[in-house]
C-alpha positions as a Markdown table, in Angstrom:
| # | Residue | x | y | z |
|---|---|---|---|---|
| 1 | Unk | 127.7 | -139.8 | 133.1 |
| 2 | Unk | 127.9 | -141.2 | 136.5 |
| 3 | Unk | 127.1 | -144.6 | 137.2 |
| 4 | Unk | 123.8 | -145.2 | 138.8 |
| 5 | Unk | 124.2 | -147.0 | 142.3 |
| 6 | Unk | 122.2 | -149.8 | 141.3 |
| 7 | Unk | 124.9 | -150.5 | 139.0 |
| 8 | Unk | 127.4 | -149.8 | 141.6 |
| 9 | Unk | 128.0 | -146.1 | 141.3 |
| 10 | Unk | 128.1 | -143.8 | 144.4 |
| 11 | Unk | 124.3 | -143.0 | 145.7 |
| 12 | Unk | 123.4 | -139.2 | 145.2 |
| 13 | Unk | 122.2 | -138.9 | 148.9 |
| 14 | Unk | 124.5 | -140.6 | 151.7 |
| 15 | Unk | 124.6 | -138.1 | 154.9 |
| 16 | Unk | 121.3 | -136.2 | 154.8 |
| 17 | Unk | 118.7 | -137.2 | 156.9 |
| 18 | Unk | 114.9 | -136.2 | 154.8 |
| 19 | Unk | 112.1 | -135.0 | 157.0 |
| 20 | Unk | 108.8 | -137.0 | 156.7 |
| 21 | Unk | 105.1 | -136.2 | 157.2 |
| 22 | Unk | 105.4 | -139.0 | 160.2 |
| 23 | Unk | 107.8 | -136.7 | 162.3 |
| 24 | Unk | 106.2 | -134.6 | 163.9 |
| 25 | Unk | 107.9 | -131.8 | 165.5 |
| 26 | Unk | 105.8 | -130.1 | 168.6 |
| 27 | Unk | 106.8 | -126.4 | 168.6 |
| 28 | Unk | 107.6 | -124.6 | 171.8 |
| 29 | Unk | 103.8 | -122.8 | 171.9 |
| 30 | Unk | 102.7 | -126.6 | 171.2 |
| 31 | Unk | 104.4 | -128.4 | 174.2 |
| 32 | Unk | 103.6 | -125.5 | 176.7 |
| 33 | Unk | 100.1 | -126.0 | 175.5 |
| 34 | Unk | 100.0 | -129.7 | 176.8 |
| 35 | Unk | 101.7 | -129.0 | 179.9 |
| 36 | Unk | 99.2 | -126.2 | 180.9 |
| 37 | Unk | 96.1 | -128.4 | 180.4 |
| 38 | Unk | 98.7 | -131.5 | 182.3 |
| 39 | Unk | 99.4 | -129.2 | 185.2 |
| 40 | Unk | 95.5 | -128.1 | 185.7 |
| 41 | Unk | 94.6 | -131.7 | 186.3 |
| 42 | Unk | 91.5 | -131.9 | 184.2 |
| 43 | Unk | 91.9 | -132.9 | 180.9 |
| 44 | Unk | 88.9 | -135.4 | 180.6 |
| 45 | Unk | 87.2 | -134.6 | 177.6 |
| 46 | Unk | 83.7 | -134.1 | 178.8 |
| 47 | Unk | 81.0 | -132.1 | 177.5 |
| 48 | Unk | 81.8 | -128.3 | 177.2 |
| 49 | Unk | 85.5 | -129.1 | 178.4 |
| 50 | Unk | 87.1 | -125.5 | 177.4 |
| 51 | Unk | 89.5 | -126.6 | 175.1 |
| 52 | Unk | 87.6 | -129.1 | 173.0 |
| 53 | Unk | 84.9 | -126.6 | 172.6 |
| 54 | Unk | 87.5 | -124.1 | 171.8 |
| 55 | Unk | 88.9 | -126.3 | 168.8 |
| 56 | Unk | 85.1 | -126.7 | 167.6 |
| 57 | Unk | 84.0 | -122.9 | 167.1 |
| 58 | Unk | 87.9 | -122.5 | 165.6 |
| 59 | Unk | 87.7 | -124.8 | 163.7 |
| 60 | Unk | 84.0 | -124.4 | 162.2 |
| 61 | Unk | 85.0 | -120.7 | 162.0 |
| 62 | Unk | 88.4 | -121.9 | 159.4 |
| 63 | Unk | 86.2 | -123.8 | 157.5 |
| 64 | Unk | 83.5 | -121.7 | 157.1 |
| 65 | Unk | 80.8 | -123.9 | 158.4 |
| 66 | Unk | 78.3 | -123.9 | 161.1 |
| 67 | Unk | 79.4 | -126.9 | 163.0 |
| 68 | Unk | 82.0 | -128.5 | 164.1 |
| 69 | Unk | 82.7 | -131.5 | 166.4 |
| 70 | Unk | 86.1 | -132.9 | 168.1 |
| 71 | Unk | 86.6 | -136.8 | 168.0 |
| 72 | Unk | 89.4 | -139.4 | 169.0 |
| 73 | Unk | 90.2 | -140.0 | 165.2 |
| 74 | Unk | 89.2 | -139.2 | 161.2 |
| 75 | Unk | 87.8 | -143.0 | 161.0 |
| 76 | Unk | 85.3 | -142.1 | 164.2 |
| 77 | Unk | 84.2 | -138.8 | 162.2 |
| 78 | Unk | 83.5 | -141.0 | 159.0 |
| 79 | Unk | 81.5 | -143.2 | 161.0 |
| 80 | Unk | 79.9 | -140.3 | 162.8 |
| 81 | Unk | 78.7 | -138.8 | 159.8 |
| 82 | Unk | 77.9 | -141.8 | 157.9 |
| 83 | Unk | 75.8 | -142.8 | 160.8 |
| 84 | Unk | 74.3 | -138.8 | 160.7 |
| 85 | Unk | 73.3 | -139.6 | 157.0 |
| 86 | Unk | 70.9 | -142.3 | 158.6 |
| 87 | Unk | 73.1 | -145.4 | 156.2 |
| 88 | Unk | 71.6 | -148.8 | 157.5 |
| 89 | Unk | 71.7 | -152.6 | 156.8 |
| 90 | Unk | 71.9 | -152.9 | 152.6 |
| 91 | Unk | 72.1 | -149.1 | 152.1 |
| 92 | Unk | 75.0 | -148.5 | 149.5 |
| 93 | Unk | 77.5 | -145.6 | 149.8 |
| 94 | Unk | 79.5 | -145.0 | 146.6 |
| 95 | Unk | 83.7 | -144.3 | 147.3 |
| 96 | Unk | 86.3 | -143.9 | 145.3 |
| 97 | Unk | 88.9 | -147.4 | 144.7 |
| 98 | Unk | 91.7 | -145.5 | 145.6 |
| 99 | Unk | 91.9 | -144.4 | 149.8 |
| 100 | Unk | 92.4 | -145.7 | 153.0 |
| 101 | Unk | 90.4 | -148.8 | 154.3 |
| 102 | Unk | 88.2 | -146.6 | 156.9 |
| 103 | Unk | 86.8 | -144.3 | 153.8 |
| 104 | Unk | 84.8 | -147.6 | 153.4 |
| 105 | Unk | 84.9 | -149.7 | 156.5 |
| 106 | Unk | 83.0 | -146.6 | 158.2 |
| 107 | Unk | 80.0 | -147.1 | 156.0 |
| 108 | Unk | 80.0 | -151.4 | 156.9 |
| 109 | Unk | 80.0 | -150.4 | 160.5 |
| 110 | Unk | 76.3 | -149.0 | 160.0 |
| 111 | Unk | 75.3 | -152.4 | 158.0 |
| 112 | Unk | 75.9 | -150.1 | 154.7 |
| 113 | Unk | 77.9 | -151.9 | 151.7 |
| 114 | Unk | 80.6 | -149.6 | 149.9 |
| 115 | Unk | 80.8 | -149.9 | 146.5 |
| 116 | Unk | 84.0 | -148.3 | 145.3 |
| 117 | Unk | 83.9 | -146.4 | 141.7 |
| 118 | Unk | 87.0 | -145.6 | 139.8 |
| 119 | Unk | 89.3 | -142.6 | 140.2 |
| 120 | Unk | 90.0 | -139.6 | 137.6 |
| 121 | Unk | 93.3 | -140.4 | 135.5 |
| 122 | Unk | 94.5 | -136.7 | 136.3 |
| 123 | Unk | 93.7 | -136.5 | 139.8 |
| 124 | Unk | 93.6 | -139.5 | 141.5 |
| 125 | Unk | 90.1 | -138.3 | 142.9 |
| 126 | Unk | 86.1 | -139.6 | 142.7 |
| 127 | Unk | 85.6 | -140.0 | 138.8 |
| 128 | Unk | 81.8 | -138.4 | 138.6 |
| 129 | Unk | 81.5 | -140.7 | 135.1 |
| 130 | Unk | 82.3 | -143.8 | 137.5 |
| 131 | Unk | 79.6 | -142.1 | 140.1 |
| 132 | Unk | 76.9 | -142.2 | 137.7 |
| 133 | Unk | 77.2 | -146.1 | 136.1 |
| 134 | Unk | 77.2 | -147.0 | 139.9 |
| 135 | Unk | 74.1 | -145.6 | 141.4 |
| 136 | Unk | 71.3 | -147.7 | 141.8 |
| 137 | Unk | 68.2 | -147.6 | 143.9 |
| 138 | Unk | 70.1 | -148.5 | 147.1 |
| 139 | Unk | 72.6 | -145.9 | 147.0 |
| 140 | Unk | 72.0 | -143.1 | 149.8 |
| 141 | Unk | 75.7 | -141.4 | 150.2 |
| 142 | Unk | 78.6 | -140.4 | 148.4 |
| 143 | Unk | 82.2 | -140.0 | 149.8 |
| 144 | Unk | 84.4 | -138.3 | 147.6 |
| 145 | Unk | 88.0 | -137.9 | 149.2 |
| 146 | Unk | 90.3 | -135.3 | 148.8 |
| 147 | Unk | 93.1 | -137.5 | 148.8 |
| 148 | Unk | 97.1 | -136.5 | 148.7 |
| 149 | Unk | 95.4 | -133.0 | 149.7 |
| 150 | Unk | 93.7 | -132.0 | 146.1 |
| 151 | Unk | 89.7 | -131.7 | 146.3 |
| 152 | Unk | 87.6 | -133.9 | 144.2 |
| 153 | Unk | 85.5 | -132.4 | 141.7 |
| 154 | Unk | 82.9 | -131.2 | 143.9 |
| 155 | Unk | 80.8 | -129.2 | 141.9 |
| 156 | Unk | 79.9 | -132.2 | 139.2 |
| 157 | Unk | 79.7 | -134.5 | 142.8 |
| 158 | Unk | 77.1 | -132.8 | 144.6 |
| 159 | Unk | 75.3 | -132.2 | 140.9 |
| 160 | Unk | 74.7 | -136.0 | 140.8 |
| 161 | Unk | 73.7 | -136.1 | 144.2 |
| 162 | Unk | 71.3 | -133.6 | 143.8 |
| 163 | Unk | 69.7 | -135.3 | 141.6 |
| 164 | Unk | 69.6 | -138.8 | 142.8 |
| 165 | Unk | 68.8 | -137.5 | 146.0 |
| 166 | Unk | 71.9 | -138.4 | 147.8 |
| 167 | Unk | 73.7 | -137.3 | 150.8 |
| 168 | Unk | 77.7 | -136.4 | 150.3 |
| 169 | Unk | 80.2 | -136.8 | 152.9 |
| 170 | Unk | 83.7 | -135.5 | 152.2 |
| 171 | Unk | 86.7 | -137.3 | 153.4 |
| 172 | Unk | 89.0 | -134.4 | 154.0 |
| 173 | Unk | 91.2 | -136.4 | 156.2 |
| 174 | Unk | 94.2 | -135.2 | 154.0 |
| 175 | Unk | 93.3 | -131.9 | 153.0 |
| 176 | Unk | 92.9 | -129.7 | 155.9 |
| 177 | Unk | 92.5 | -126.2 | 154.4 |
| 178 | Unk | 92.9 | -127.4 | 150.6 |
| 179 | Unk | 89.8 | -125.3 | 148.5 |
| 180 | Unk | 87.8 | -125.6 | 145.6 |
| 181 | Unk | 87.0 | -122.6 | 144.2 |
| 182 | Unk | 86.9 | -120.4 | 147.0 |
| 183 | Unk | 85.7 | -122.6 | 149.4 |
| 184 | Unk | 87.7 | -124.6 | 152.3 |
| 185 | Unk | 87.5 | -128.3 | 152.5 |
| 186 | Unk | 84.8 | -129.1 | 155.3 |
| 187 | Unk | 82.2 | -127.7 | 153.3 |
| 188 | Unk | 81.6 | -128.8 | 150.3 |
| 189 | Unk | 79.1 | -131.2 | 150.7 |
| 190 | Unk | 76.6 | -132.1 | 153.5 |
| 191 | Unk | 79.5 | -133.3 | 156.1 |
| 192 | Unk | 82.9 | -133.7 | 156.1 |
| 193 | Unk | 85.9 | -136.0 | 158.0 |
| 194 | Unk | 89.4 | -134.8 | 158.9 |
| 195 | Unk | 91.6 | -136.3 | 160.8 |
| 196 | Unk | 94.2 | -135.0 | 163.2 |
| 197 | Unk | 96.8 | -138.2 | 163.0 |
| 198 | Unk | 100.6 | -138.2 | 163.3 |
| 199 | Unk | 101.4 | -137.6 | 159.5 |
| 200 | Unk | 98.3 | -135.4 | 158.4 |
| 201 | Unk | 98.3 | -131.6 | 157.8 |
| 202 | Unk | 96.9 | -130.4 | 161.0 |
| 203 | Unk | 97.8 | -132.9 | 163.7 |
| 204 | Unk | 98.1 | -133.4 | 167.7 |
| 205 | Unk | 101.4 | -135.9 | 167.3 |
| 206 | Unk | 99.0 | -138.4 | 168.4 |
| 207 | Unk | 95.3 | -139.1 | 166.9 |
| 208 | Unk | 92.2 | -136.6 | 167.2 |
| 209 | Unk | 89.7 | -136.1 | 164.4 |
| 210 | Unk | 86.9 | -133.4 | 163.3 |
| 211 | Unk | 83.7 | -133.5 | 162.1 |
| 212 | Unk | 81.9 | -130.4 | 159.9 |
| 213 | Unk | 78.7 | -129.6 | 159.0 |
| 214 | Unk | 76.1 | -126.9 | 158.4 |
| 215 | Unk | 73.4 | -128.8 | 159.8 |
| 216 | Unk | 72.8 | -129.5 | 163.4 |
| 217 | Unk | 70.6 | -132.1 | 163.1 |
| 218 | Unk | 73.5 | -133.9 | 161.7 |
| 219 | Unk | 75.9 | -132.3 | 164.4 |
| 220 | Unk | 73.5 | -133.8 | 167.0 |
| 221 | Unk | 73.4 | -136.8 | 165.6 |
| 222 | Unk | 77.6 | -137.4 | 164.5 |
| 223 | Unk | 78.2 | -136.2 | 168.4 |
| 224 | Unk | 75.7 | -138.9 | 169.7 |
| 225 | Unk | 77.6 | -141.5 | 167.6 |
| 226 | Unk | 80.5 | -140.6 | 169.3 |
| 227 | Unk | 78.9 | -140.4 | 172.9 |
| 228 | Unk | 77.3 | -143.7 | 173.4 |
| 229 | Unk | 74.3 | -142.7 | 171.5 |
| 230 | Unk | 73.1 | -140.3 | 174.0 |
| 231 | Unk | 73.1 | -136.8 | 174.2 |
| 232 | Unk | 75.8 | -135.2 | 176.5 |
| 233 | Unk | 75.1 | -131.7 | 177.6 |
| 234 | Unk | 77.4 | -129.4 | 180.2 |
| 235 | Unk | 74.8 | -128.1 | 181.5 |
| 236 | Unk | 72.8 | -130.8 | 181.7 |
| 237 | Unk | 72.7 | -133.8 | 184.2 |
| 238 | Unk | 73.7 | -137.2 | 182.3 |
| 239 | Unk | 70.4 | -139.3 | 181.9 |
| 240 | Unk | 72.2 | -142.5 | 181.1 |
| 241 | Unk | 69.6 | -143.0 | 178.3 |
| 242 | Unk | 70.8 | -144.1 | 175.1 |
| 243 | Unk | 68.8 | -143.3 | 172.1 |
| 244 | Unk | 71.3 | -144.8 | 169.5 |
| 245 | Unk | 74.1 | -147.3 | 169.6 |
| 246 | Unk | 76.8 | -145.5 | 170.3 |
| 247 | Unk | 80.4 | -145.5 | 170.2 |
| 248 | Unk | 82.9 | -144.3 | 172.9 |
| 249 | Unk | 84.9 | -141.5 | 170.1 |
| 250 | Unk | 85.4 | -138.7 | 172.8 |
| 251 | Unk | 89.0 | -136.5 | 172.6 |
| 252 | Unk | 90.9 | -134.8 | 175.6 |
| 253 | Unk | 91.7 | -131.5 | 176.3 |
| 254 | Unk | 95.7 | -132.0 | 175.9 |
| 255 | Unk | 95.4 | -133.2 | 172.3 |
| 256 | Unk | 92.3 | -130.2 | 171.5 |
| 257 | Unk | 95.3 | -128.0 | 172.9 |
| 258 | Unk | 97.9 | -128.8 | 171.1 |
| 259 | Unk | 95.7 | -128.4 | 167.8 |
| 260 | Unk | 94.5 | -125.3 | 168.4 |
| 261 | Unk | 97.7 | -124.1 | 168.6 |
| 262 | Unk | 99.1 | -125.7 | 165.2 |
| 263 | Unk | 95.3 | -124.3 | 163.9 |
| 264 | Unk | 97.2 | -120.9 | 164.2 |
| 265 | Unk | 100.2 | -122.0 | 161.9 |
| 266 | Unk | 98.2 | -124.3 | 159.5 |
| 267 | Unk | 98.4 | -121.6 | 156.7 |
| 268 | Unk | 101.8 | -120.8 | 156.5 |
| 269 | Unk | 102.4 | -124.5 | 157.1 |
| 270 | Unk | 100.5 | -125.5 | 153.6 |
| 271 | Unk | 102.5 | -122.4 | 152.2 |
| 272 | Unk | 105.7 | -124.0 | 152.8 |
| 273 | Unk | 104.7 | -127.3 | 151.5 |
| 274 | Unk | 103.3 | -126.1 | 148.0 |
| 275 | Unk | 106.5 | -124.5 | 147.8 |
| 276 | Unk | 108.3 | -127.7 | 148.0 |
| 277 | Unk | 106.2 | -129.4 | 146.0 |
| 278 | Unk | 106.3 | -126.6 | 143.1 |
| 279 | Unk | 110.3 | -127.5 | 143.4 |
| 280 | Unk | 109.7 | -130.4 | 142.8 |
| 281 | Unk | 107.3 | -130.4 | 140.0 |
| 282 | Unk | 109.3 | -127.4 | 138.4 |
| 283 | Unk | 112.5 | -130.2 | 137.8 |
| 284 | Unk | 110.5 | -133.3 | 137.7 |
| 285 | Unk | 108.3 | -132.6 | 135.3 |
| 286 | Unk | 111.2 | -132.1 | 132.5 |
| 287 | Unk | 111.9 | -135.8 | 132.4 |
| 288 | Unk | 109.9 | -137.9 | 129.7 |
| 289 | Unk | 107.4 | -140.4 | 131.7 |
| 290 | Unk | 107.4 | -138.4 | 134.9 |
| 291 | Unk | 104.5 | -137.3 | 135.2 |
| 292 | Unk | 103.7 | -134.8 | 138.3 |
| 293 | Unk | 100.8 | -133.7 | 140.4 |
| 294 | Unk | 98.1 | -131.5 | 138.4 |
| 295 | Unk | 96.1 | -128.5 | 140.1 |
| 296 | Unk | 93.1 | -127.9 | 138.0 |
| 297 | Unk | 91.6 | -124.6 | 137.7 |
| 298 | Unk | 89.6 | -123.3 | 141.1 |
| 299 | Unk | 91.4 | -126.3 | 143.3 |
| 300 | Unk | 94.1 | -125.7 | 146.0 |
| 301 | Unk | 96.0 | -128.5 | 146.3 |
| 302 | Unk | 97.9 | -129.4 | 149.8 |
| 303 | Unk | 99.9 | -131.8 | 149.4 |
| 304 | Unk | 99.5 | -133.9 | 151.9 |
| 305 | Unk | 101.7 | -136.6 | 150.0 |
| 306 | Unk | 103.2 | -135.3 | 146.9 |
| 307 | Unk | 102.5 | -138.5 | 144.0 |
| 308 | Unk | 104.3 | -139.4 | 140.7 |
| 309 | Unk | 103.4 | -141.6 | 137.9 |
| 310 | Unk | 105.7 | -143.2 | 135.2 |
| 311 | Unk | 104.7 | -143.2 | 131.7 |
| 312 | Unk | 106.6 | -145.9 | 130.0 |
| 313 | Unk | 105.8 | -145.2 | 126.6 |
| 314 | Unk | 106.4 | -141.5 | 127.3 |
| 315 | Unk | 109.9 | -142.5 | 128.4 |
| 316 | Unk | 110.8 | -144.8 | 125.7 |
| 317 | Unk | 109.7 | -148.1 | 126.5 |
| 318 | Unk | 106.2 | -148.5 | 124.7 |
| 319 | Unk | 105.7 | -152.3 | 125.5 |
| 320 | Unk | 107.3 | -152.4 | 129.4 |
| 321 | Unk | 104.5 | -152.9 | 131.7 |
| 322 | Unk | 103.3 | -149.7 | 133.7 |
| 323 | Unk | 104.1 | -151.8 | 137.7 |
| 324 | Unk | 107.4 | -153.6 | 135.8 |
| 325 | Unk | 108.7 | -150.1 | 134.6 |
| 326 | Unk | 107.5 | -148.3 | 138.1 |
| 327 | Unk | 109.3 | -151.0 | 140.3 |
| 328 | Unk | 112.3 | -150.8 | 138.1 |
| 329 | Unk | 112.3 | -147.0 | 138.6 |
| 330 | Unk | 111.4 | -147.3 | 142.2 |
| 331 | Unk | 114.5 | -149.4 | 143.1 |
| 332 | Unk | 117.0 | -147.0 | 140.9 |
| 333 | Unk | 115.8 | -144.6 | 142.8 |
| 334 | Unk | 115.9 | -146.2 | 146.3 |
| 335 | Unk | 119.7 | -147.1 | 145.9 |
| 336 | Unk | 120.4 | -143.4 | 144.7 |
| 337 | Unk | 119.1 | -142.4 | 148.3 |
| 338 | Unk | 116.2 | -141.1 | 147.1 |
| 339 | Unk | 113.2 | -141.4 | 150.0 |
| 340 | Unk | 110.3 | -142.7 | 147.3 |
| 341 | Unk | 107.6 | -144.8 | 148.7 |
| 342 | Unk | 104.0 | -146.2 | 148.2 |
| 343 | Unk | 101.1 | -145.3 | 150.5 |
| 344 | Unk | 98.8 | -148.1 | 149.2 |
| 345 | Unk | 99.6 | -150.8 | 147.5 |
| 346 | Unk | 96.1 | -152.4 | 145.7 |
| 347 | Unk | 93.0 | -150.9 | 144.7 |
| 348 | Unk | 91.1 | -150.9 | 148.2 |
| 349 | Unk | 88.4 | -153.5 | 146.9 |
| 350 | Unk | 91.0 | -155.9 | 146.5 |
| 351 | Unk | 92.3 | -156.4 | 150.3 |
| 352 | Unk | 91.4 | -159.6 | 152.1 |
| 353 | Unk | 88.1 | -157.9 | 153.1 |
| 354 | Unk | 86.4 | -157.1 | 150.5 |
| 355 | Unk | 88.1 | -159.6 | 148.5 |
| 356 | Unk | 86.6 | -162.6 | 151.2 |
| 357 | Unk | 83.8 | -161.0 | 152.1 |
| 358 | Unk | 83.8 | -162.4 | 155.6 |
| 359 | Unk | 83.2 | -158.8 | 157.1 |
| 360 | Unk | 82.0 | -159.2 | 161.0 |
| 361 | Unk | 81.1 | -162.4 | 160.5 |
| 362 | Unk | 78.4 | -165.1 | 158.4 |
| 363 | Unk | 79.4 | -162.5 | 155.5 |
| 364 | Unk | 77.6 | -159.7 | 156.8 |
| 365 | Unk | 76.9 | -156.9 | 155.9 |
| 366 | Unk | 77.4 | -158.5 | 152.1 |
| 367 | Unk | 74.9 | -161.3 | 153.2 |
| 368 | Unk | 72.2 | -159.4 | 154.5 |
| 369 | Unk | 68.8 | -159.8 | 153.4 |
| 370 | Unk | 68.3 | -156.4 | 153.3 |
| 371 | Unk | 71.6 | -156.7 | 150.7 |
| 372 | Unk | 71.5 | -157.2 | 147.0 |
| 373 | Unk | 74.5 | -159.4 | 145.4 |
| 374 | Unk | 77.9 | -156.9 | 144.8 |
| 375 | Unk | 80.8 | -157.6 | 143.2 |
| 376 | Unk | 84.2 | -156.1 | 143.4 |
| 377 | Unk | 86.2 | -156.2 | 140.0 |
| 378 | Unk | 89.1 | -154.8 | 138.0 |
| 379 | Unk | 87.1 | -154.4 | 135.3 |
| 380 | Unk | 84.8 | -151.0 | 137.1 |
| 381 | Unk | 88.3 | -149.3 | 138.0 |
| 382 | Unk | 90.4 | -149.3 | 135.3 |
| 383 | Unk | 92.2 | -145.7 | 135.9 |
| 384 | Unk | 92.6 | -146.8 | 139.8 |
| 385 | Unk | 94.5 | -150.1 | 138.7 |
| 386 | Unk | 97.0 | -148.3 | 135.8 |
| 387 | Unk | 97.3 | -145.7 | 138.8 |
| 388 | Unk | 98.5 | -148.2 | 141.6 |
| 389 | Unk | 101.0 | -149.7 | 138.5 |
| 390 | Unk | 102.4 | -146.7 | 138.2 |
| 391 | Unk | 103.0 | -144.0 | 141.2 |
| 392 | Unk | 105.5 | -143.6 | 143.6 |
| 393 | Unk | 105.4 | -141.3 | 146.3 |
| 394 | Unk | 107.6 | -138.6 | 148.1 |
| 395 | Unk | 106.1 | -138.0 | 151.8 |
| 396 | Unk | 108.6 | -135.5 | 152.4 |
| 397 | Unk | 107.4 | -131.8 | 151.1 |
| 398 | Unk | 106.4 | -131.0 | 154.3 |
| 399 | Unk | 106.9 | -128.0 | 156.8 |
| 400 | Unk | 110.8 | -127.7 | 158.2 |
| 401 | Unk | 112.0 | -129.5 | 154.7 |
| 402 | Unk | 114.5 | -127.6 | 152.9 |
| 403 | Unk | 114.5 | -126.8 | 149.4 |
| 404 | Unk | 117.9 | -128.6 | 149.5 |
| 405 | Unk | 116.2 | -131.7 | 150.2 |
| 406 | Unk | 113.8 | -131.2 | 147.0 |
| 407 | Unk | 117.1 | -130.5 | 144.8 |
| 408 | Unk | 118.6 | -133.6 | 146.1 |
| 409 | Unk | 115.7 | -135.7 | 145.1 |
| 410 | Unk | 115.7 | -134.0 | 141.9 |
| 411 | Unk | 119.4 | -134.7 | 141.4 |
| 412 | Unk | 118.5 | -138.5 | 141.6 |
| 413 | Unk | 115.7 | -138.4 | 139.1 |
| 414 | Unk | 117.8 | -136.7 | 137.1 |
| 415 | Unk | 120.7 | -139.0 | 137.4 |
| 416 | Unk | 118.2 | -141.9 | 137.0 |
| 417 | Unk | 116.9 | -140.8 | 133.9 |
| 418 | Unk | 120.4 | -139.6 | 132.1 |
| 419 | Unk | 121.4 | -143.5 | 133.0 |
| 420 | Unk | 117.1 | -144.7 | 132.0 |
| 421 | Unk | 118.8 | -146.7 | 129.3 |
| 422 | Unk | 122.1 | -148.2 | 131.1 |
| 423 | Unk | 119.6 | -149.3 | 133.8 |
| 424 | Unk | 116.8 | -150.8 | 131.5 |
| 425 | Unk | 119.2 | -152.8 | 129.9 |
| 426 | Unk | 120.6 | -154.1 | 132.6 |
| 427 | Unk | 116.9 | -154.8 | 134.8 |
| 428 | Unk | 115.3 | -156.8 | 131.6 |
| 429 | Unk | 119.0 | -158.7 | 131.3 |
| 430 | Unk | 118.1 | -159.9 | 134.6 |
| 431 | Unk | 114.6 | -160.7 | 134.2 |
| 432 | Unk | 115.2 | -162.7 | 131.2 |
| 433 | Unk | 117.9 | -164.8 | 132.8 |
């Protein structure tokens, strides 16, 4: 056996260079795109601008909805379609423990209070058990999110909401063109979120985001949010009347053109990264306490981030800790070259914000007297805290990655694992001394 590099063997990667879903590589069609609308001199994005509106009947017509609407980010479509589902000061919206911050912050900016369930063991999504211990009067939205790029469980989501009477706004903002039984992300529920950032699926290299619907009341509404609460019409003169408060979320033409044009590749682009991930699953999942990314029946994951867990038990090591296992693993792995990383780092409830309360000030919106007392604890997410223990993950099955590059990550799992002993041995020596 070789000797790991954390023991001071050679690394298994030294002189390749891994692609990651934060480069983003602008195609030929992609940069002559930009330069078109840069050269015509009026890329403002103002009502009815050609290429924004272009990007909202494409983009409606991908994901099979009635509606769409182009905004400067996925945070302001959140908040655009929270603020759609009429959320106000002490209205709860449930979401999942495990996401980014704006999943929840977006429901605080309407005076809402998210209270965050627990995540399903097997796929890291909304747990619909968690769902239904949460809901009480107050509640008036769900936000499942398709995170990493696998759907929640949709059909058991919008069967609870159904019959508490709730509105459900997906978070698709990593699962552009991911499906659930037939069906494309975007409309599953009553609205949905994507975002068009840096590292995500579909992307302009820069920010952008996209809002879906059936409805149009809800259109109107999300595209008032993001106009300064008025209604913005090209072939209307501007009133300067705002019926809402408003935000300022509008987009430009050189970023809508540049995402049509990676619109027309998305397909083949999810193609190649489930084929990279399947790689990597096909070696990885051979190796006692890996345990790899599931795909339930009906559900087309996209993997947006491909996401591991460690079983210690599973790998011989019954009474190590889940993190003190992970973080051994982690590091082994890091010295082998291996790129391995962790997107979030604590269940979301337990950042500074929600941990202090302090919100926009005097406590609010927690200390509102429309409010009722809610606390944040371990003890309602158990699944999402073994999860954060315990995963690792590889942001680097994406579009232009070579099946080389899977192989070589494979060859230092492998390599880590043929040494899991050697290296155990050696990390708990430490600890105890």
């Amino acid at each position: 056996m070789e000797t790991p590099a954390i023991l001071g063997g050679s690394p298994v990667i030294s002189n390749y260079t891994f692609l990651s879903s934060n480069d983003f590589l602008l195609e030929e069609e992609d940069r002559a795109a930009a330069v078109a609308e840069i050269a015509g001199g009026n890329y403002f994005g103002r009502p009815g601008a050609p290429q924004i509106a272009a990007l909202q009947k494409e983009w409606a017509h991908y994901c099979g909805t009635e509606h769409a609407v182009v905004l400067n980010s996925g945070t302001a479509a959140l908040h655009g379609a929270v603020a759609a589902a009429g959320i106000g000061p002490g209205d709860e919206v449930i979401v999942p423990a495990f996401t980014f911050l704006t999943t929840a912050t977006s429901v605080m900016y309407q005076n809402g209070i998210p209270v965050f369930c627990d995540i399903d063991p097997q796929t890291y999504t909304m747990s619909p058990e968690s769902v239904e211990r949460l809901i009480s009067s107050r509640t008036r939205a769900l936000i499942p999110v398709h995170v990493l790029g696998l759907p929640a469980d949709m059909d058991a989501i919008c069967s609870i909401a159904r019959k508490h009477n709730l509105i459900v706004i997906e978070d698709a903002c990593q699962a552009h063109g991911a499906e659930y039984n037939g069906k494309k992300t975007g409309n599953l529920g009553d609205m949905a979120a994507f975002s068009l950032q840096r590292s995500k699926n579909l992307s302009t290299g820069c920010d952008g985001g996209l809002f879906t619907t059936n409805s149009l009341e809800f259109c109107e509404r999300a595209e008032m949010v993001g106009r300064f609460g008025e209604v913005l019409r090209p072939d209307e003169a501007r009133r300067y009347n705002a019926a809402h408060l408003g935000w300022m979320y509008r987009s430009d033409e050189i970023l809508a053109a540049i995402a049509r044009k990676r619109l027309k590749r998305l397909d083949a682009d999810t193609e190649k990264r489930r084929a990279l991930a399947h790689r990597l699953t096909a070696r990885l999942s051979k190796l006692p306490g890996v345990i790899t990314p599931v795909e339930p029946e009906g559900r087309k994951h996209v993997y947006h981030i491909y996401v591991l867990r460690f079983d210690p038990a599973a790998a011989g090591y019954p009474d190590m800790p889940l993190a003190a296992f992970r973080s051994i693993i982690e590091e082994a792995l890091a010295a082998e070259g291996a790129p391995v990383c962790r997107w979030q780092l604590t269940p979301l409830y337990k950042q500074t914000l929600f941990m202090e309360k302090a919100g926009y000030g005097k406590g609010c919106p927690w200390s509102c007297p429309h409010a009722r007392s809610i606390e944040y604890s371990d003890e309602i997410c158990p699944e999402t805290v073994k999860f954060m223990d315990s995963y690792v993950g590889i942001m680097n099955a994406v579009p232009g990655e070579t099946e080389h590059g899977m192989n070589l990550i494979c060859d230092c799992f492998e390599k880590i694992w043929e040494n899991l002993s050697t290296i155990m041995d050696s990390s708990m020596s430490l600890m105890h001394h």
